[in-house]
C-alpha positions as CSV (number, residue, x, y, z in Angstrom):
1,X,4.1,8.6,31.8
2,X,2.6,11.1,34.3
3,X,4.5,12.6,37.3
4,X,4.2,10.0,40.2
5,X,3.6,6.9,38.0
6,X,5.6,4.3,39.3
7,X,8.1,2.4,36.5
8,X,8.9,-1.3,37.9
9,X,11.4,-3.9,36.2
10,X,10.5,-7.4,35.6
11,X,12.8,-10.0,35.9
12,X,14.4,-10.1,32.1
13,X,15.2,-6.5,32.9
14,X,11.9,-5.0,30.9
15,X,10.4,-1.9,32.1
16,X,6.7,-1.0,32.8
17,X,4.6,1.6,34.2
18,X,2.1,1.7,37.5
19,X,-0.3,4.5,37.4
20,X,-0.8,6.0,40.8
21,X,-3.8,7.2,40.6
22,X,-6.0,4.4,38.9
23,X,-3.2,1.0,39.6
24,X,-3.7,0.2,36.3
25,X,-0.5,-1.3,34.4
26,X,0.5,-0.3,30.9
27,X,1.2,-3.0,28.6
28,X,4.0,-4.6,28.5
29,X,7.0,-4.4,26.0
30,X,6.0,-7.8,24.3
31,X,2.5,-6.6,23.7
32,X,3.4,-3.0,22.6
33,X,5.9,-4.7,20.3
34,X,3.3,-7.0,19.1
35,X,0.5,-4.4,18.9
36,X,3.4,-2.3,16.4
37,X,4.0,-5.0,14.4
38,X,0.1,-5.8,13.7
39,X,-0.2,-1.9,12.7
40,X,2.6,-1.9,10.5
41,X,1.0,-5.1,8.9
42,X,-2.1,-3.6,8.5
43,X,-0.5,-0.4,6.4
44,X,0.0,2.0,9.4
45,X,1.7,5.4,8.7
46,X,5.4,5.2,9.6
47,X,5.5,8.6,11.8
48,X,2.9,7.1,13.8
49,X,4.7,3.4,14.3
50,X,8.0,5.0,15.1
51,X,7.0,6.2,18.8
52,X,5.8,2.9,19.0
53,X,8.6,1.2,18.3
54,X,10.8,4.3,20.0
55,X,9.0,2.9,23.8
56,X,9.5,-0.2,23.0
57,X,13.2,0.3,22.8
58,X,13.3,2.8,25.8
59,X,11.7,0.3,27.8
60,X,14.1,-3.0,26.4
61,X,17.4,-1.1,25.1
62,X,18.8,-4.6,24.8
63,X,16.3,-6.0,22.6
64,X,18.2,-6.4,19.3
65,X,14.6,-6.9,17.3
66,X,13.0,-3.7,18.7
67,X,16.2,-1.5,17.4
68,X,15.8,-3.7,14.1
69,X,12.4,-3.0,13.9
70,X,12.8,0.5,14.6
71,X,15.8,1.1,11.9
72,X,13.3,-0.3,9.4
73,X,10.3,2.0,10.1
74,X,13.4,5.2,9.9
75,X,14.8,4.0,6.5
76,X,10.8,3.6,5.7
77,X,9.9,7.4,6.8
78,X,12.9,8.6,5.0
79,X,14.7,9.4,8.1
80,X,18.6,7.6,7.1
81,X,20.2,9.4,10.0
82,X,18.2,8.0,12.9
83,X,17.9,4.8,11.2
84,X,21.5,4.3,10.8
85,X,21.8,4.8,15.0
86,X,19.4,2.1,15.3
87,X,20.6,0.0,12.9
88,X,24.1,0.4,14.5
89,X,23.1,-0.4,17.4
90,X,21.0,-3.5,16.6
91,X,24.1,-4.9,14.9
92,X,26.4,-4.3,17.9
93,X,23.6,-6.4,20.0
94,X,22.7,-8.9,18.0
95,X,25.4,-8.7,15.2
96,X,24.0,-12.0,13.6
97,X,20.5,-10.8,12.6
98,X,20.7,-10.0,8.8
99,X,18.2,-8.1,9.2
100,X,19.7,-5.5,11.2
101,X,22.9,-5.9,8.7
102,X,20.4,-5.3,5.8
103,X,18.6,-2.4,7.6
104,X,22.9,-1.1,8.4
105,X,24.1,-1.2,4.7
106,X,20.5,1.1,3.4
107,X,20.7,3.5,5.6
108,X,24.7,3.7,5.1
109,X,24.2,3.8,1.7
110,X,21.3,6.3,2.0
111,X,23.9,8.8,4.1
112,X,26.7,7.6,2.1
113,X,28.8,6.3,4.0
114,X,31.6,4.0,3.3
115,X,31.8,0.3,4.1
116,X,28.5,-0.9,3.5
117,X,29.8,-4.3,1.6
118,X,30.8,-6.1,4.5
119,X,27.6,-5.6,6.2
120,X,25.7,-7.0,3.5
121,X,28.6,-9.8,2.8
122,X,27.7,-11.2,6.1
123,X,24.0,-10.9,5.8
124,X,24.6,-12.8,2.8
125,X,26.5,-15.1,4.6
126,X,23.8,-15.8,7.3
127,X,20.8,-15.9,4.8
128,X,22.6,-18.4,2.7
129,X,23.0,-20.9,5.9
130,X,19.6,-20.8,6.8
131,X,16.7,-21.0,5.0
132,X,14.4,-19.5,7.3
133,X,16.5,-16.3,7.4
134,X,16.8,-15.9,3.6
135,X,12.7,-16.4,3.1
136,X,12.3,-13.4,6.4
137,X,14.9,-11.3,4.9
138,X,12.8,-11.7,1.1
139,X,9.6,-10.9,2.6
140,X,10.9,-7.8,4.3
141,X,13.0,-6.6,1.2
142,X,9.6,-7.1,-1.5
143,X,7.7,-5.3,1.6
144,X,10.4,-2.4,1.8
145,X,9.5,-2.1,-2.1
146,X,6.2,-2.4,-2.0
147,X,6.1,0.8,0.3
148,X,8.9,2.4,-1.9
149,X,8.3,1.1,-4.9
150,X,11.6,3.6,-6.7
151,X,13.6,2.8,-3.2
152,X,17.3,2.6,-4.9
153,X,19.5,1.6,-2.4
154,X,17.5,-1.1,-0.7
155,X,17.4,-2.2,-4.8
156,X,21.0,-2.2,-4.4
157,X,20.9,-4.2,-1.1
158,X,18.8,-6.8,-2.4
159,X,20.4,-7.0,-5.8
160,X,24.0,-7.6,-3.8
161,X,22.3,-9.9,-1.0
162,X,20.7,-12.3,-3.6
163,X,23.8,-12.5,-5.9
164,X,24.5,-15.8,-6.4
């Protein structure tokens, strides 16, 4: 944002930026989001996703999926400290996404820190009550190791999570 830019709210409380000098608007948090997630399909480099990601959630702090999203691209980029903030924080917005849980328990694990289990006992919970959860939640964990193929505690994770 330059000096002078103007930052205006829309109605479900997003933020977005005016330029002053040429009116033009910036796009908006659904489209940055949306733009992210396309690049991280497409194999984009995590330090270049996270500021991404890092707007997105500056612009929409109450947007559970953004800090979700975030927490993943951190535990990606080897960076457990900042991902557990995120993750913490996804949880306390939206504390039944198992995806934030899942993303919670890693980077817990990757600090360790004590009482991971319970995160990933209700993640477990959530996935095994809904189908479409438990599919999302498989595709993200084979993604996580596809990226980190020797990833140990998201091994752990999905070894406790799919426990039977």
């Amino acid at each position: 944002m330059i000096k002078g830019d103007r930052t205006l709210y829309c109605n479900n409380g997003d933020r977005f930026v005016v330029c002053n000098t040429c009116s033009l608007t910036m796009k908006t948090t659904e489209e940055l989001f949306k733009e992210g997630f396309e690049r991280y399909q497409a194999g984009e480099a995590m330090d270049t996703l996270i500021p991404v990601f890092r707007e997105v959630c500056d612009r929409s702090p109450k947007n559970s999926n953004a800090w979700t999203s975030l927490a993943w691209l951190y535990l990606l980029a080897n960076k457990p400290s900042a991902a557990y903030k995120a993750a913490k924080l996804a949880v306390k917005l939206n504390p039944h996404d198992p995806q934030a849980r899942v993303n919670l328990a890693v980077s817990m694990l990757e600090l360790k820190k004590p009482g991971v289990r319970p995160h990933v006992e209700m993640a477990q919970q959530m996935i095994m009550a809904d189908s479409e959860w438990l599919e999302e939640v498989k595709k993200n964990l084979d993604d996580g190791l596809t990226r980190k193929p020797e990833w140990k505690s998201l091994l752990r994770v999905k070894q406790w999570l799919l426990e039977l």
